[in-house]
Residue, then its C-alpha position, 0 to 999 in steps of 0.5 A: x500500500x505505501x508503494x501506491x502512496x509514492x506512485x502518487x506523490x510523485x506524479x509526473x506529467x510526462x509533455x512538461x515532465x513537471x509534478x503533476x497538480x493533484x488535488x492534494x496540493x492544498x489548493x483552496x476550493x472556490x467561495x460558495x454562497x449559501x441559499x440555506x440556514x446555517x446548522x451553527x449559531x454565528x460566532x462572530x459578525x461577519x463570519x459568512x453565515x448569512x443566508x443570501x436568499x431572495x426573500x420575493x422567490x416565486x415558490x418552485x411549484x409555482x414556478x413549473x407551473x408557470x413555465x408549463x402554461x407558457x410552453x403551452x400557450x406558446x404551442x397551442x398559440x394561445x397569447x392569454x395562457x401564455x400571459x398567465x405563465x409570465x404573470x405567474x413566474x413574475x409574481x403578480x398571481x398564483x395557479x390558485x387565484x386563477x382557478x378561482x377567478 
């Protein structure tokens, strides 16, 4: 097993005959944002345990919802279903109001 180990520290690309990167060279990973509730309390301001989501989001279902009735209204060729969908993924109604309207 530890022959395995040195097979992989020392790597070698063979075109620039240089060490190979491996993820092993202690390269940081990229900044995320989080769009959920951090599973700690914070412990100082400005740690990074903001959540950053958009309060105003159209909900998911609704959104496929929106989404099908443009399709839809795009297909069949009917403007005023495909109105709905826009009005739907904008917010100003729900599948809910138009069922009772």
């Amino acid at each position: 097993m530890n022959h395995r180990v040195d097979e992989v520290d020392n790597a070698f690309d063979p075109q620039t005959q240089q060490r190979a990167k491996l993820p092993s060279d202690n390269t940081p990973a990229p900044a995320t944002r989080s769009d959920t509730l951090p599973q700690q309390a914070s412990t100082s301001p400005g740690d990074g345990s903001e959540v950053h989501a958009n309060i105003n989001q159209v909900p998911f279902k609704e959104r496929v919802i929106g989404v099908a009735k443009i399709t839809r209204g795009t297909v069949l060729r009917k403007p005023d279903l495909k109105q709905e969908g826009e009005a739907i993924l904008e917010g100003q109604t729900t599948q809910e109001d138009l069922k009772n309207a």
